[in-house]
NUVEXVO-721571 format. One line per field, with one value per residue (C-alpha): residue number from 1; residue in three letters; x, y negated, z negated. Coordinates in nm, 2 decimals. Example, Ala and Ser with C-alpha at 12.3 -4.5 7.8 and 13.67 -1.06 7.14 Angstrom:
BEGIN
num: (1:2)
residu: (Ala:Ser)
u: (1.23:1.37)
v: (0.45:0.11)
w: (-0.78:-0.71)
end
This chain:
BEGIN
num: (1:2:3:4:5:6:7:8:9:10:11:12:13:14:15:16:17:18:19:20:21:22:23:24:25:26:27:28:29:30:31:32:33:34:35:36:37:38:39:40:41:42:43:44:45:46:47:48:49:50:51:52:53:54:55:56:57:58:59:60:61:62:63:64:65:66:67:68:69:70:71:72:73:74:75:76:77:78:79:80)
residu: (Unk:Unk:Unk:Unk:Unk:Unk:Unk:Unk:Unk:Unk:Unk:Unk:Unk:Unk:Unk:Unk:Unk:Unk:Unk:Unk:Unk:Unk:Unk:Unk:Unk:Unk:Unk:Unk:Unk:Unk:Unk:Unk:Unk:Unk:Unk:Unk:Unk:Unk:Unk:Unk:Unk:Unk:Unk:Unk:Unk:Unk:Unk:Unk:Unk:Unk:Unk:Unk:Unk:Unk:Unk:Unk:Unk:Unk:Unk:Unk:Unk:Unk:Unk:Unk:Unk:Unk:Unk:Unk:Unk:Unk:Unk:Unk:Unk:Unk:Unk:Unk:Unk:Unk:Unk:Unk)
u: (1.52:1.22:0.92:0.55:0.30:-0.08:-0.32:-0.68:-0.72:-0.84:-0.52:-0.29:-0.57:-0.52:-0.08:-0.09:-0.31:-0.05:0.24:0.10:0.03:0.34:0.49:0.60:0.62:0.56:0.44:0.74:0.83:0.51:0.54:0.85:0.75:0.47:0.62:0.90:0.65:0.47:0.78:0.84:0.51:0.53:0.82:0.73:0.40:0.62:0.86:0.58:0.40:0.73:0.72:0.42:0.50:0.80:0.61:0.29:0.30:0.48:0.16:0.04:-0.31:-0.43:-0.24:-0.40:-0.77:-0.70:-0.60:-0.89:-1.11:-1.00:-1.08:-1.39:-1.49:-1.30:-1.53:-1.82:-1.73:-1.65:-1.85:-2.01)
v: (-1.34:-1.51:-1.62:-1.70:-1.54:-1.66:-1.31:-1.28:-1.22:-0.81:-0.76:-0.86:-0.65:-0.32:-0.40:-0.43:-0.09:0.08:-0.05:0.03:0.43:0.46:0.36:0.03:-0.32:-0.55:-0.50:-0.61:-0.31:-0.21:-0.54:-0.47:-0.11:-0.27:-0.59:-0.34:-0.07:-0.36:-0.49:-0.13:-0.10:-0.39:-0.30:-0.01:-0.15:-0.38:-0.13:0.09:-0.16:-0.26:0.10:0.09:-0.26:-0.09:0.19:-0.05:-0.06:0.29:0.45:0.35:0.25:0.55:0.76:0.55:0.60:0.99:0.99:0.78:1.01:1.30:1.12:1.03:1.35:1.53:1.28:1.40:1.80:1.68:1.77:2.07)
w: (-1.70:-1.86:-1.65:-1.67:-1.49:-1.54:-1.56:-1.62:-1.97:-1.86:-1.73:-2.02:-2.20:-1.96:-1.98:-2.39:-2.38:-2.16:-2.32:-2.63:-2.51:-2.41:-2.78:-2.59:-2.84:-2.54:-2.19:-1.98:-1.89:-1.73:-1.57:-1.45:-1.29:-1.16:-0.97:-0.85:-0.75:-0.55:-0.40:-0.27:-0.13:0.06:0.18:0.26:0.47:0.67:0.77:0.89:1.08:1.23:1.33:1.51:1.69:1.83:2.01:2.12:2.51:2.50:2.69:3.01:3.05:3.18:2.89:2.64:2.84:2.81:2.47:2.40:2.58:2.43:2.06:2.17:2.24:1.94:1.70:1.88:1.69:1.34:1.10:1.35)
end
């Protein structure tokens, strides 16, 4: 499918350089890897903070005051 998409005139610069390195006429198939490698990513990020939304509260408070403790203190070392 054909669409338009507005870019800064440095970005169609960078696409036709790519596309051109890589023997390519046109640059829609770097767009295309790109939108669909952003698309993953996203996905991606949402799945992972779903991930962590399903174990928040997991701890009690005073598991979470240890752990905390013991980062506070492991911070203090790096670097030593």
């Amino acid at each position: 499918m054909r669409t338009t998409v507005v870019l800064p005139d440095e970005l169609i610069a960078s696409l036709h350089a790519l596309a051109i390195r890589r023997g390519e006429r046109g640059y829609s198939k770097v767009m295309e890897e790109a939108v669909s490698t952003y698309l993953r990513d996203q996905k991606k990020r949402q799945r992972d903070l779903n991930a962590v939304l399903e174990i928040e509260g997991s701890w009690s408070a005073e598991e979470a005051d240890e752990v905390r403790k013991n980062l506070q203190e492991a911070r203090k070392n790096w670097g030593t």
